[in-house]
OpenMM code with the backbone's topology and positions (N, CA, C; nanometers):
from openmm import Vec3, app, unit

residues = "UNK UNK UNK UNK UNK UNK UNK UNK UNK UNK UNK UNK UNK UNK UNK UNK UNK UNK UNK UNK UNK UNK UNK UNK UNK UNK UNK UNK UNK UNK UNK UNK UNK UNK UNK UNK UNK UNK UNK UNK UNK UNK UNK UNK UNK UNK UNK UNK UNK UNK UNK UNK UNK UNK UNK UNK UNK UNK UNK UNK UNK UNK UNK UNK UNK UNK UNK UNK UNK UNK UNK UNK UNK UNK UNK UNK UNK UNK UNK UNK UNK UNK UNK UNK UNK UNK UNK UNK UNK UNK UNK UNK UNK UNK UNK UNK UNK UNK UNK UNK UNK UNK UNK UNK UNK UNK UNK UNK UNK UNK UNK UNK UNK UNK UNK UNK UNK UNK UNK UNK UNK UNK UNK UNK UNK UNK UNK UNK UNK UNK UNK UNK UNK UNK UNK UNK UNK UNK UNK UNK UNK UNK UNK UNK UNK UNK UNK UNK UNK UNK UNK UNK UNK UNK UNK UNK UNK UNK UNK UNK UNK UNK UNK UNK UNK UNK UNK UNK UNK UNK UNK UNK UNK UNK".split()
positions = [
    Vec3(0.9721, -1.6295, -1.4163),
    Vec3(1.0369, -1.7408, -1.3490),
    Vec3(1.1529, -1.7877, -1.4367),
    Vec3(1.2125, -1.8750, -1.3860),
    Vec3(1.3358, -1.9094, -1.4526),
    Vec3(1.3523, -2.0879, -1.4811),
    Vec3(1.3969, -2.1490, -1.5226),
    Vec3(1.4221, -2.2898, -1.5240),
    Vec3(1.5628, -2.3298, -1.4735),
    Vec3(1.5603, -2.4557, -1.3996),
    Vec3(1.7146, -2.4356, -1.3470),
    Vec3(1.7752, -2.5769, -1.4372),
    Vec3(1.8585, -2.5354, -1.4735),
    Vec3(1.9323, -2.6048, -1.5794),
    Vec3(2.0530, -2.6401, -1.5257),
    Vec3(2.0775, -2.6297, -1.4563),
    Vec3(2.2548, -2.6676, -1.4094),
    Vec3(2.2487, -2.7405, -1.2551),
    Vec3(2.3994, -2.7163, -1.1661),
    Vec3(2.4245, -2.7521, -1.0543),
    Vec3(2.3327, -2.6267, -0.9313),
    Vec3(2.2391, -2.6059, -0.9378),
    Vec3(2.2053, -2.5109, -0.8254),
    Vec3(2.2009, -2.5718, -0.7099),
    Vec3(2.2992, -2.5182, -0.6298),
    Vec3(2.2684, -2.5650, -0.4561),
    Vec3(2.2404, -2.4833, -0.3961),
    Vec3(2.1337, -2.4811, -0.3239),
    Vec3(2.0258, -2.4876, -0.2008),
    Vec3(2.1412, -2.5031, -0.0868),
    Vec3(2.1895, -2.3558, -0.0223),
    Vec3(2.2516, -2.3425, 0.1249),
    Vec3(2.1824, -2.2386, 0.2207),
    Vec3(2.1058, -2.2939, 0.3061),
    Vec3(2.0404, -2.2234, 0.4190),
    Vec3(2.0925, -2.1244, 0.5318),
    Vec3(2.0649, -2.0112, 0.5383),
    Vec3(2.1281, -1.8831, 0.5674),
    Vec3(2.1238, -1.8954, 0.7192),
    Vec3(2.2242, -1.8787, 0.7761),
    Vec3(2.2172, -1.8992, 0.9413),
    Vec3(2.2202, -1.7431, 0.9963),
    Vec3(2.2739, -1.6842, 0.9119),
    Vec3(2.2540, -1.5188, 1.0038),
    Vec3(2.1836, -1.4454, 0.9290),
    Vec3(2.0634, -1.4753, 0.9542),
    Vec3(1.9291, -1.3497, 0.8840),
    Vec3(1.8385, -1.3884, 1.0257),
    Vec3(1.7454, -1.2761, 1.0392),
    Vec3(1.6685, -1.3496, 1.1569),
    Vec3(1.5141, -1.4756, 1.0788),
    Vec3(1.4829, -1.5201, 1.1533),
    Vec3(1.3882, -1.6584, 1.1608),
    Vec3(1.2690, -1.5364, 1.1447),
    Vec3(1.2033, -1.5503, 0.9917),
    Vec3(1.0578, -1.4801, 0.9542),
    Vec3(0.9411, -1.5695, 1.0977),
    Vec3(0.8136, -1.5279, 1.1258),
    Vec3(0.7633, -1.5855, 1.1861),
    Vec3(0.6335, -1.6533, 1.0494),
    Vec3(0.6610, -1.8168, 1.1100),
    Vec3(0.5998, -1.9002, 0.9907),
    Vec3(0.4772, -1.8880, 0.9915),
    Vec3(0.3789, -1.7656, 1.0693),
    Vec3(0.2414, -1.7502, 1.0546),
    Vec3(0.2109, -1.6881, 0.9904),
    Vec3(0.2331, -1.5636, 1.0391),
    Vec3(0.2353, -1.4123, 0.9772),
    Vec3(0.3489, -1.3035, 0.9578),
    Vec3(0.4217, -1.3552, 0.8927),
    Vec3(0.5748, -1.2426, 0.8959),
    Vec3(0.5492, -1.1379, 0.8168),
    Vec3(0.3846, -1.1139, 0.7528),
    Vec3(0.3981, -0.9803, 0.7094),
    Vec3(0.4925, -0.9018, 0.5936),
    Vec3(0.5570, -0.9740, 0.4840),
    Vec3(0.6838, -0.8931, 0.4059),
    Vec3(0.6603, -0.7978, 0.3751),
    Vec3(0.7498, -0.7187, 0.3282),
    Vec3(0.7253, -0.5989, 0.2648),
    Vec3(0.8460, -0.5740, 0.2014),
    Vec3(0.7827, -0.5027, 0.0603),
    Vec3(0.9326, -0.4922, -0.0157),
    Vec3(0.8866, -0.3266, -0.0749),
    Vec3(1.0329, -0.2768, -0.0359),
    Vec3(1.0579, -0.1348, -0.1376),
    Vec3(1.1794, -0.1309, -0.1570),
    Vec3(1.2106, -0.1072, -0.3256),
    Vec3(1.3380, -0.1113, -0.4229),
    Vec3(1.3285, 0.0233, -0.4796),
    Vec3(1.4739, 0.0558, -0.5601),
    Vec3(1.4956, 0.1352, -0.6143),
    Vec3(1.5962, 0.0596, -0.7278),
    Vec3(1.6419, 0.1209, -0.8096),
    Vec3(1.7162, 0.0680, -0.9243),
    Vec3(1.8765, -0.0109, -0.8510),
    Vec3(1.9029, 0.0329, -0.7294),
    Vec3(2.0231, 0.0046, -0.6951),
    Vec3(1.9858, -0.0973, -0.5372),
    Vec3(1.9207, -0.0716, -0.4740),
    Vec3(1.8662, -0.1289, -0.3076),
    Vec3(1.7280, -0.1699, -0.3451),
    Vec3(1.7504, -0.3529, -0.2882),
    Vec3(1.5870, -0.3776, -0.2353),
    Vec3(1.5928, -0.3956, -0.0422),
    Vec3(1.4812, -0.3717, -0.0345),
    Vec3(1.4317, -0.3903, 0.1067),
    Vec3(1.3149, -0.4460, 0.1337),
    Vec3(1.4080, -0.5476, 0.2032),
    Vec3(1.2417, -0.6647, 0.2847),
    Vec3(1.2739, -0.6471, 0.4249),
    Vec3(1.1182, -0.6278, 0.4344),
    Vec3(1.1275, -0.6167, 0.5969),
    Vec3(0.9924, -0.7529, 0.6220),
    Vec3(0.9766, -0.7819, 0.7430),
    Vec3(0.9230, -0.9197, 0.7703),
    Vec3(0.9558, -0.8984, 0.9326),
    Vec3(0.7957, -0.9571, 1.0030),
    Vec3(0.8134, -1.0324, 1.1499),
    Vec3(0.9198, -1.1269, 1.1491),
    Vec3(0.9824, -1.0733, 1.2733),
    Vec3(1.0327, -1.2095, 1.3052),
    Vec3(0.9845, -1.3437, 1.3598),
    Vec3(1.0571, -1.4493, 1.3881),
    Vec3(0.9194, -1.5546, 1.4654),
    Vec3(0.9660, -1.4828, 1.6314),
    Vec3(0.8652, -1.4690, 1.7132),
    Vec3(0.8741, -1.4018, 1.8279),
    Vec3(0.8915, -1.5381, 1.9387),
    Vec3(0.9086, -1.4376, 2.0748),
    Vec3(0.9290, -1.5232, 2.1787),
    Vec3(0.7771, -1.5672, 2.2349),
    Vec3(0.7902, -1.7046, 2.2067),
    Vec3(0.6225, -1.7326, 2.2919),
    Vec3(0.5777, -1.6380, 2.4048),
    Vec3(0.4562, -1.5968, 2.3850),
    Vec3(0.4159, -1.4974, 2.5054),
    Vec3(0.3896, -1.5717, 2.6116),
    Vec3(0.4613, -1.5550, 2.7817),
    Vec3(0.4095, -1.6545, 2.8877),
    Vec3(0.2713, -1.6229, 2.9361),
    Vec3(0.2271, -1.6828, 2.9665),
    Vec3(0.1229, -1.6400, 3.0397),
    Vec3(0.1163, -1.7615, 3.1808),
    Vec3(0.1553, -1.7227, 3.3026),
    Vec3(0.1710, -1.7585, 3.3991),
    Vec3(0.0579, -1.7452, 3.4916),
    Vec3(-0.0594, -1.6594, 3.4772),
    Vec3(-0.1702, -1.6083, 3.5476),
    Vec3(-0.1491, -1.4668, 3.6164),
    Vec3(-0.0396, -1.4117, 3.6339),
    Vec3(-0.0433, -1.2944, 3.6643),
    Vec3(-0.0422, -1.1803, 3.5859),
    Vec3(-0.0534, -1.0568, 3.6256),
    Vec3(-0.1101, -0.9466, 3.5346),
    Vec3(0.0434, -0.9627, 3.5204),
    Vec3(0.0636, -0.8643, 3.3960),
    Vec3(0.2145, -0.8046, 3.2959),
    Vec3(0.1903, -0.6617, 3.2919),
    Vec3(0.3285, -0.6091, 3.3689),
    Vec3(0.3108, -0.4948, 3.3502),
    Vec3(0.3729, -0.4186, 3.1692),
    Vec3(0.3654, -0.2943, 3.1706),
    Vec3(0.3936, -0.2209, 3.0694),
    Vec3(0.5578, -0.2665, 3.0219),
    Vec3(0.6365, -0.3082, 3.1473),
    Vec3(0.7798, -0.3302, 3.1276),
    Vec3(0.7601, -0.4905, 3.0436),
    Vec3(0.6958, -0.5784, 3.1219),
    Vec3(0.6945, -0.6947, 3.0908),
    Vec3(0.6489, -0.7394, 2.9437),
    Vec3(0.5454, -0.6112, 2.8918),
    Vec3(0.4806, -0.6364, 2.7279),
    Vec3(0.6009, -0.5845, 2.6940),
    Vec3(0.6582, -0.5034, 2.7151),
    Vec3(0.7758, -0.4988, 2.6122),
    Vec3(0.8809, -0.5898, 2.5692),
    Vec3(0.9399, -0.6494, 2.6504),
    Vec3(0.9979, -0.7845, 2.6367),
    Vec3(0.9352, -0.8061, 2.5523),
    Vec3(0.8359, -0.8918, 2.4783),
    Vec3(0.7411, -0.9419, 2.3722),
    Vec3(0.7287, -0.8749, 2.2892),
    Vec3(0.7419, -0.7073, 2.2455),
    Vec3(0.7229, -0.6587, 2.1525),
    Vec3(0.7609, -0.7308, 1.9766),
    Vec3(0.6633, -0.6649, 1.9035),
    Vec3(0.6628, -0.7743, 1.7861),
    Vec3(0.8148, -0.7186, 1.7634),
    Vec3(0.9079, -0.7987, 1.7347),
    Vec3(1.0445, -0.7401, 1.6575),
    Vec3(1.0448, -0.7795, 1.4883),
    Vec3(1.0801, -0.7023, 1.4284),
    Vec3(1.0768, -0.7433, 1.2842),
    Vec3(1.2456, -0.7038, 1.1824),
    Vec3(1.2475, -0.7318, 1.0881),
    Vec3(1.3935, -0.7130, 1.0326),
    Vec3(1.3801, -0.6859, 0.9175),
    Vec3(1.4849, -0.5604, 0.8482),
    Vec3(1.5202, -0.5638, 0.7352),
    Vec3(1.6296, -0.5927, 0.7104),
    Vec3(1.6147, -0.6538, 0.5961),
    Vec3(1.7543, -0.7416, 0.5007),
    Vec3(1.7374, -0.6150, 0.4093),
    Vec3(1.8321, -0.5736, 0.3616),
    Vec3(1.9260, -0.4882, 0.2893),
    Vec3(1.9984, -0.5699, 0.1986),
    Vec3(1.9290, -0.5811, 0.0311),
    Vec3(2.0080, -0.6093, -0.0732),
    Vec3(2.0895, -0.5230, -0.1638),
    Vec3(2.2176, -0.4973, -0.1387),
    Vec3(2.2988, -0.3984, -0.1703),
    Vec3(2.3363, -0.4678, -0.3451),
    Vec3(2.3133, -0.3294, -0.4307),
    Vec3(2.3504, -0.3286, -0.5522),
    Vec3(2.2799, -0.4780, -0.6667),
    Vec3(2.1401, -0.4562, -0.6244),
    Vec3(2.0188, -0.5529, -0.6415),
    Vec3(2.0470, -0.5494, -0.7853),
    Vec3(1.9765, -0.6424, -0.8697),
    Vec3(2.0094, -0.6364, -1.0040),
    Vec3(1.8777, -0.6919, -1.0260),
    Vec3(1.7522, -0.7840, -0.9950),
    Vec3(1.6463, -0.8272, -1.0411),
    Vec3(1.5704, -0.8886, -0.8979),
    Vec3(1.4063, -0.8966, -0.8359),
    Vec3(1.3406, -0.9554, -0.8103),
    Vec3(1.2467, -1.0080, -0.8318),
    Vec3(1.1920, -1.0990, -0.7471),
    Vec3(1.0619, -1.1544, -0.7803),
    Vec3(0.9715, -1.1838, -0.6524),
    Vec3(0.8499, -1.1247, -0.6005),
    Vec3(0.8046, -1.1840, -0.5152),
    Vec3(0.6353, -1.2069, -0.5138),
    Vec3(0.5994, -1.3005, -0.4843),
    Vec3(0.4840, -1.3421, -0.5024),
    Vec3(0.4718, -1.4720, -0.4463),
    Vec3(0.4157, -1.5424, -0.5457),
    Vec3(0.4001, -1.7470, -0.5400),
    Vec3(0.5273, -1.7741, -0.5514),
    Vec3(0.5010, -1.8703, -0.5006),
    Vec3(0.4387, -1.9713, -0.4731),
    Vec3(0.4459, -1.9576, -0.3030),
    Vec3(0.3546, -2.0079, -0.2377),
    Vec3(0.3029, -1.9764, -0.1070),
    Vec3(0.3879, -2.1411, 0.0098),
    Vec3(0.3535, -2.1171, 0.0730),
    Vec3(0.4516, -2.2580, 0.1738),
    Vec3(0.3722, -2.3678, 0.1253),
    Vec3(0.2239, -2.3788, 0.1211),
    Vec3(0.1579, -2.5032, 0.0653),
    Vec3(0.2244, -2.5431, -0.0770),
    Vec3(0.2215, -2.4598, -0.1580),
    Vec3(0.2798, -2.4815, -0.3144),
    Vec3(0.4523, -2.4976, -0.3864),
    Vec3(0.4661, -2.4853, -0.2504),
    Vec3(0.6688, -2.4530, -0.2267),
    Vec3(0.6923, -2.5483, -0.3046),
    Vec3(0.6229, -2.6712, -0.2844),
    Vec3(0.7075, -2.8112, -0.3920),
    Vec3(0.7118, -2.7918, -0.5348),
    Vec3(0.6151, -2.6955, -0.5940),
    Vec3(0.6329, -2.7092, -0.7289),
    Vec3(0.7566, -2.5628, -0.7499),
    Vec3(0.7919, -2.4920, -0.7252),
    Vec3(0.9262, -2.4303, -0.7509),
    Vec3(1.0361, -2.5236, -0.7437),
    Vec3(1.1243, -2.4558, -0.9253),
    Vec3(1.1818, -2.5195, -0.9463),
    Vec3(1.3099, -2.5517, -0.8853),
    Vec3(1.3422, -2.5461, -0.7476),
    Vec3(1.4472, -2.5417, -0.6329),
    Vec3(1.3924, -2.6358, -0.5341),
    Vec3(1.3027, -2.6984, -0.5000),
    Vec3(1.2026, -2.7458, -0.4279),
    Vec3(1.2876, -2.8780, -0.4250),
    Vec3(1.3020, -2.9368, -0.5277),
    Vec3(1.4074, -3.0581, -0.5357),
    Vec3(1.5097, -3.0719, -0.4944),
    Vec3(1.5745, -2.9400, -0.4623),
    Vec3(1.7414, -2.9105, -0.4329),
    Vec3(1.7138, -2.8839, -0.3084),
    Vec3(1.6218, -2.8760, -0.2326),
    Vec3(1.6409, -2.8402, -0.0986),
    Vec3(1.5590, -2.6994, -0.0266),
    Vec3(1.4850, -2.6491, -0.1241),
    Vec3(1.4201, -2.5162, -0.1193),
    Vec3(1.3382, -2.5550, 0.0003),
    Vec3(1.3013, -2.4860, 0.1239),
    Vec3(1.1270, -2.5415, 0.2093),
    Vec3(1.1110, -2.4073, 0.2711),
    Vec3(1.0210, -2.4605, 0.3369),
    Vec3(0.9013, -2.3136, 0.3568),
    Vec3(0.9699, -2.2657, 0.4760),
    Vec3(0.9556, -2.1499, 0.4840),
    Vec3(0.9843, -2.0632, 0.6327),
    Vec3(1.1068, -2.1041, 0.6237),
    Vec3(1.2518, -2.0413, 0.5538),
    Vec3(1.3421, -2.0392, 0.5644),
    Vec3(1.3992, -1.9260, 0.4520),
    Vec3(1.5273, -1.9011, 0.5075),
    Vec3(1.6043, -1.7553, 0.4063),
    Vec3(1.6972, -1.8938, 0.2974),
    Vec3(1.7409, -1.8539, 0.2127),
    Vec3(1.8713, -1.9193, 0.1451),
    Vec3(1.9541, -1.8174, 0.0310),
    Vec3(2.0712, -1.9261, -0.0117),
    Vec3(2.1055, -1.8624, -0.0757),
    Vec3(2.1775, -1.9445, -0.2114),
    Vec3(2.1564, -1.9339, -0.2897),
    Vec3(2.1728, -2.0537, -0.4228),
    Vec3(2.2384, -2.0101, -0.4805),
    Vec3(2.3907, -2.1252, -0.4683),
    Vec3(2.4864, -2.1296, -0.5504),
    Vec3(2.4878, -2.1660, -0.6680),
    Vec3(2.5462, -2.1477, -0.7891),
    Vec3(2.5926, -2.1604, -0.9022),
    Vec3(2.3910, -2.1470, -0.9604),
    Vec3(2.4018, -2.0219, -0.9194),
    Vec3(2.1799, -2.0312, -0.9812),
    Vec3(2.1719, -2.0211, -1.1374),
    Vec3(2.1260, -2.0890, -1.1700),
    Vec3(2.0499, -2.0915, -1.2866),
    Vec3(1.9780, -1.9124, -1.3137),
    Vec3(1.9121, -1.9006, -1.2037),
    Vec3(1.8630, -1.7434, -1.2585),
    Vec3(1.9674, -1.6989, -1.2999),
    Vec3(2.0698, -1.6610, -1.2243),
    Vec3(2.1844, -1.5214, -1.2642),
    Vec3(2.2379, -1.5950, -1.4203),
    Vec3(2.2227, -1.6691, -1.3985),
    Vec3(2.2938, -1.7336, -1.5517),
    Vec3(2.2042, -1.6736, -1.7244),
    Vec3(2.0761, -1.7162, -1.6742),
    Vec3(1.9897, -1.6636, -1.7151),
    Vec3(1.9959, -1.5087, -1.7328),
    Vec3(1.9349, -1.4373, -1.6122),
    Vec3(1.9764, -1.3285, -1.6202),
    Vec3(2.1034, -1.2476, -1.7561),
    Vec3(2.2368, -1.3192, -1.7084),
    Vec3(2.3491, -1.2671, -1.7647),
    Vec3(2.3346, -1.3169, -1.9142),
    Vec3(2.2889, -1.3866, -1.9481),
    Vec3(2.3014, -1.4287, -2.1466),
    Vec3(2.1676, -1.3444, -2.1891),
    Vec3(2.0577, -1.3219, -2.1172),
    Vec3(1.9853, -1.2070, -2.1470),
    Vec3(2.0385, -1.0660, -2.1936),
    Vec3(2.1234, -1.0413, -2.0886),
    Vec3(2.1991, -0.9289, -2.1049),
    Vec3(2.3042, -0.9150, -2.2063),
    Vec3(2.3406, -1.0311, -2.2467),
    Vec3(2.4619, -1.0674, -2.3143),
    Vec3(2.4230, -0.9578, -2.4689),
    Vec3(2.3614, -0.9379, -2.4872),
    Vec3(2.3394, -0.8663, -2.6376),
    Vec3(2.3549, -0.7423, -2.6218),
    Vec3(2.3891, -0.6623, -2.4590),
    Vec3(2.4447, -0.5561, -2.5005),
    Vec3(2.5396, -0.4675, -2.5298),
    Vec3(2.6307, -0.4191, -2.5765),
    Vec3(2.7207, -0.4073, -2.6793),
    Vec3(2.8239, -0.3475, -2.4943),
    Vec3(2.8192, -0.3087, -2.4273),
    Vec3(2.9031, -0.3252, -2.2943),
    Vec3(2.8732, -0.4113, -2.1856),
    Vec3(2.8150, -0.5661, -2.2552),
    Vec3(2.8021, -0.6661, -2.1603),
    Vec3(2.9173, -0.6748, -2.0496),
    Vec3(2.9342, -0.7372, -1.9820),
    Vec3(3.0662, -0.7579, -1.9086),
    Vec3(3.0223, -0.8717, -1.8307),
    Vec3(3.1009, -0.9873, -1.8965),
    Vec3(3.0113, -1.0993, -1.8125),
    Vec3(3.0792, -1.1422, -1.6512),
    Vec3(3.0943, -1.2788, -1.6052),
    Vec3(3.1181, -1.2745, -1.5095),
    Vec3(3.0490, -1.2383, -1.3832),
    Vec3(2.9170, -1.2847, -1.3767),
    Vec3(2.7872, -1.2572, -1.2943),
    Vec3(2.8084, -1.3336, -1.1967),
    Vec3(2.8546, -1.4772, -1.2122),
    Vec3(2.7906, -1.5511, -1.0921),
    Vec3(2.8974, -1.5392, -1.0227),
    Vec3(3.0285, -1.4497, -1.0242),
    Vec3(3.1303, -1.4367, -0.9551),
    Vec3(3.1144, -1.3096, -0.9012),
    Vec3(2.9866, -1.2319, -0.9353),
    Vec3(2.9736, -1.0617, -0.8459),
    Vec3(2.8540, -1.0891, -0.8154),
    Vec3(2.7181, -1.1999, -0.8609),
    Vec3(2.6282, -1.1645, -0.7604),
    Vec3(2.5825, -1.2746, -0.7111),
    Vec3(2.5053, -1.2878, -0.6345),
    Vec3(2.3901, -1.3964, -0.5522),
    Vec3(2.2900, -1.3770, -0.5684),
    Vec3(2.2120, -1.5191, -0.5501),
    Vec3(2.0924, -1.5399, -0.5593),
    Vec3(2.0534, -1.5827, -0.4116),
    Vec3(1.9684, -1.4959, -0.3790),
    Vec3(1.8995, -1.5156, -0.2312),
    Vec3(1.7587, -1.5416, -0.2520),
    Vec3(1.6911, -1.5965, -0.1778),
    Vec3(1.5880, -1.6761, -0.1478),
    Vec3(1.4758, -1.6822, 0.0120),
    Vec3(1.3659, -1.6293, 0.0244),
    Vec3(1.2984, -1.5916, 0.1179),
    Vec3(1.1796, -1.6757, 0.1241),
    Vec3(1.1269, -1.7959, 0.1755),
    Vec3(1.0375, -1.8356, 0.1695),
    Vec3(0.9424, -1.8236, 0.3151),
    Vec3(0.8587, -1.7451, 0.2758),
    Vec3(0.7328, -1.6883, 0.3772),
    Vec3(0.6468, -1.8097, 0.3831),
    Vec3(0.5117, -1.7708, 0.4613),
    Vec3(0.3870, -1.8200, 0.4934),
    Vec3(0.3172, -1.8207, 0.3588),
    Vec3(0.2950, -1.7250, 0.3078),
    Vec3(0.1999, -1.6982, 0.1922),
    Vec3(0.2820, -1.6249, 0.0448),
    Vec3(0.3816, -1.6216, 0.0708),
    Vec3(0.4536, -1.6235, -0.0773),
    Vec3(0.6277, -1.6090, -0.0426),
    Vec3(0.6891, -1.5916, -0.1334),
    Vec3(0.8614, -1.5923, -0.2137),
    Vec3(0.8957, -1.4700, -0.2441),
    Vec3(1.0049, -1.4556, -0.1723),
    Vec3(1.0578, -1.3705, -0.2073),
    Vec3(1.1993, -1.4086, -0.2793),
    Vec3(1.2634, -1.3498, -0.3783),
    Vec3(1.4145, -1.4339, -0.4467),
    Vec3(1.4477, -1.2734, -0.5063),
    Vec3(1.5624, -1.2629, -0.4776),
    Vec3(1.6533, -1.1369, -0.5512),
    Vec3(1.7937, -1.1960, -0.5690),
    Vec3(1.8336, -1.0989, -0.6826),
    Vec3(2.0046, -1.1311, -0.7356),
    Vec3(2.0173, -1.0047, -0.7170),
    Vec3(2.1691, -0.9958, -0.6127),
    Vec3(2.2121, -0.8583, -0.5750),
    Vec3(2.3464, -0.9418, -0.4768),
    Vec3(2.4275, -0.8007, -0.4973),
    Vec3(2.5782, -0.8748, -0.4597),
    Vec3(2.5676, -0.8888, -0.3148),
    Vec3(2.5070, -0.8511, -0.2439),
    Vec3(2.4891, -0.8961, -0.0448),
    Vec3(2.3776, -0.8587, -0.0320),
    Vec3(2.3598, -0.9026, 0.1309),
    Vec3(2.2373, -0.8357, 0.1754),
    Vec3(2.3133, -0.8310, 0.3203),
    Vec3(2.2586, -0.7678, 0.3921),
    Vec3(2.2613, -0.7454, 0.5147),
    Vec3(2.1751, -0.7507, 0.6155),
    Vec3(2.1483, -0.7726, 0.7550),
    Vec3(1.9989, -0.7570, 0.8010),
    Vec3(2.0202, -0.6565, 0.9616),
    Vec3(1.9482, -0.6074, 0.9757),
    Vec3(1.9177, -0.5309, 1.0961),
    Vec3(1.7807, -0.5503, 1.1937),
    Vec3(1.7507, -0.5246, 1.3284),
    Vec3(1.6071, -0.5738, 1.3682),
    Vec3(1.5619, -0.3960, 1.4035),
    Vec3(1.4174, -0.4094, 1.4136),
    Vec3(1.3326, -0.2711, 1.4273),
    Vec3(1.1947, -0.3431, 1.5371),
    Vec3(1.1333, -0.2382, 1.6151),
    Vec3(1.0625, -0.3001, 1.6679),
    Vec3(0.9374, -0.2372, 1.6939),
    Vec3(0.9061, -0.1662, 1.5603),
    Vec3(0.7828, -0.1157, 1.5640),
    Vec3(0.7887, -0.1157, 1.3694),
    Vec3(0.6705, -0.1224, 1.3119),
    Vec3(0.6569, -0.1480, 1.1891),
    Vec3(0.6693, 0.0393, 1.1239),
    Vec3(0.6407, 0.1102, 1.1862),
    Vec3(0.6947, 0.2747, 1.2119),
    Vec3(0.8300, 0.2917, 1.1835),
    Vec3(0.8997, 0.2220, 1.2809),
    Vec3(1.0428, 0.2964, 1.2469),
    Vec3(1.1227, 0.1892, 1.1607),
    Vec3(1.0367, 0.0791, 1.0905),
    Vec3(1.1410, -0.0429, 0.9764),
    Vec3(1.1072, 0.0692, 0.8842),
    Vec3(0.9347, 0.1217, 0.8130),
    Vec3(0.9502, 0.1925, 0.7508),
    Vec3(0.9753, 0.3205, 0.7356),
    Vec3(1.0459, 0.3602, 0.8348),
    Vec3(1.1379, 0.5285, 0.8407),
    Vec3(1.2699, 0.4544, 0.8601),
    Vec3(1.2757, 0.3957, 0.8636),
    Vec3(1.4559, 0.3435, 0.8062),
    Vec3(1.4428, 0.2758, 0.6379),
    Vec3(1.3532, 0.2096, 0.5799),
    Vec3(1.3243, 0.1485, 0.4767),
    Vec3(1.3424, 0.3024, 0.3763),
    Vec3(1.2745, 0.4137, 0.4085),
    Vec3(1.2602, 0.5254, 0.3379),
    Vec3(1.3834, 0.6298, 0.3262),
    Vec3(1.4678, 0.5759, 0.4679),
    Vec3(1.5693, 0.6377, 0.4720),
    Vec3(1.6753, 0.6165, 0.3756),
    Vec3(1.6763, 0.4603, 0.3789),
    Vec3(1.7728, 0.3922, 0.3059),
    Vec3(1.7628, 0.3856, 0.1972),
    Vec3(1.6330, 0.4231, 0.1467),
    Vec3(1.6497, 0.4290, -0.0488),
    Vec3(1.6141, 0.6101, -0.0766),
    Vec3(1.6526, 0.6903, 0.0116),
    Vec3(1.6731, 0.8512, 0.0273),
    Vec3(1.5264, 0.8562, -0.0602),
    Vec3(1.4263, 0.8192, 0.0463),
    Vec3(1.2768, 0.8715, 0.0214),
    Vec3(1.2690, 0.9580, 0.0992),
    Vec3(1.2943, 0.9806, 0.2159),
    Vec3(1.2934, 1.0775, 0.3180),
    Vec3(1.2688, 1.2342, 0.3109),
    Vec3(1.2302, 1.2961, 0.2340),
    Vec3(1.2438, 1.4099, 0.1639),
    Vec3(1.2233, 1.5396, 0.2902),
    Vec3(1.1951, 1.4968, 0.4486),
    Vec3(1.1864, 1.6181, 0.5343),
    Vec3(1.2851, 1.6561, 0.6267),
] * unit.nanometer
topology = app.Topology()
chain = topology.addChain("A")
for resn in residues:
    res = topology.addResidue(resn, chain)
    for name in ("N", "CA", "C"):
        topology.addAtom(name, app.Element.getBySymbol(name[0]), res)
């Protein structure tokens, strides 16, 4: 974990899709250069009107889920703190809450991060001007990575997020 020592602001991400605040399920696979979270989305209430639904009609409802694509990742963390415990992370004050994406300006991590690094003899500083700190708060834990973007896409079977998840970090080997 990190301590936040400075100006960190807490700005809430409007184009990622909405995790679903029950069960969004995360999932993360990285490689030294790409992380990937994939996660339910929150779905469309299922109607139930009293009549049968045909095969066309369950589809409409199918679970849809999304991967965010962190391009040229540099560190994560995911685990705790869970939506009940959200208040004690140290962002919680700045605006951090549960069941929401963000993205934190001037972060204390990358700062961190970068004077860590600072001792090696081709440091090159200038971090918080090439990367971001993004922020994932689930049902039952956090997700937070520093990586210069992310991107997101939707999938609608948990099958083909992870045959694109495998694709995209060239696991694919057939």
């Amino acid at each position: 974990m990190y301590t936040v020592d400075g100006d960190d602001r807490v700005i809430k991400l409007q184009d990622v899709p909405q995790s679903d605040v029950g069960a969004p399920a995360p999932i993360v696979l990285a490689d030294e250069q790409t992380t990937l979270l994939g996660y339910v989305i929150q779905g469309t209430p299922y109607p139930f009107d009293g009549r049968v639904l045909t095969d066309a009609d369950l589809q409409i409802f199918a679970q849809q889920l999304a991967l965010i694509e962190f391009s040229l990742s540099h560190s994560y963390m995911f685990g705790a703190p869970n939506d009940e415990a959200l208040c004690g992370h140290p962002l919680a004050s700045r605006g951090l809450e549960a069941y929401g994406a963000f993205e934190i300006e001037n972060s204390s991590w990358i700062r961190q991060l970068e004077e860590r690094n600072s001792v090696h003899p081709s440091h090159r500083g200038g971090w918080l001007q090439r990367l971001k700190h993004f922020i994932f708060a689930f049902h039952d834990s956090t997700f937070e990575c520093v990586a210069r973007s992310l991107s997101a896409s939707q999938h609608s079977s948990f099958e083909s997020l992870l045959t694109e998840m495998t694709k995209r970090l060239n696991w694919d080997r057939t």
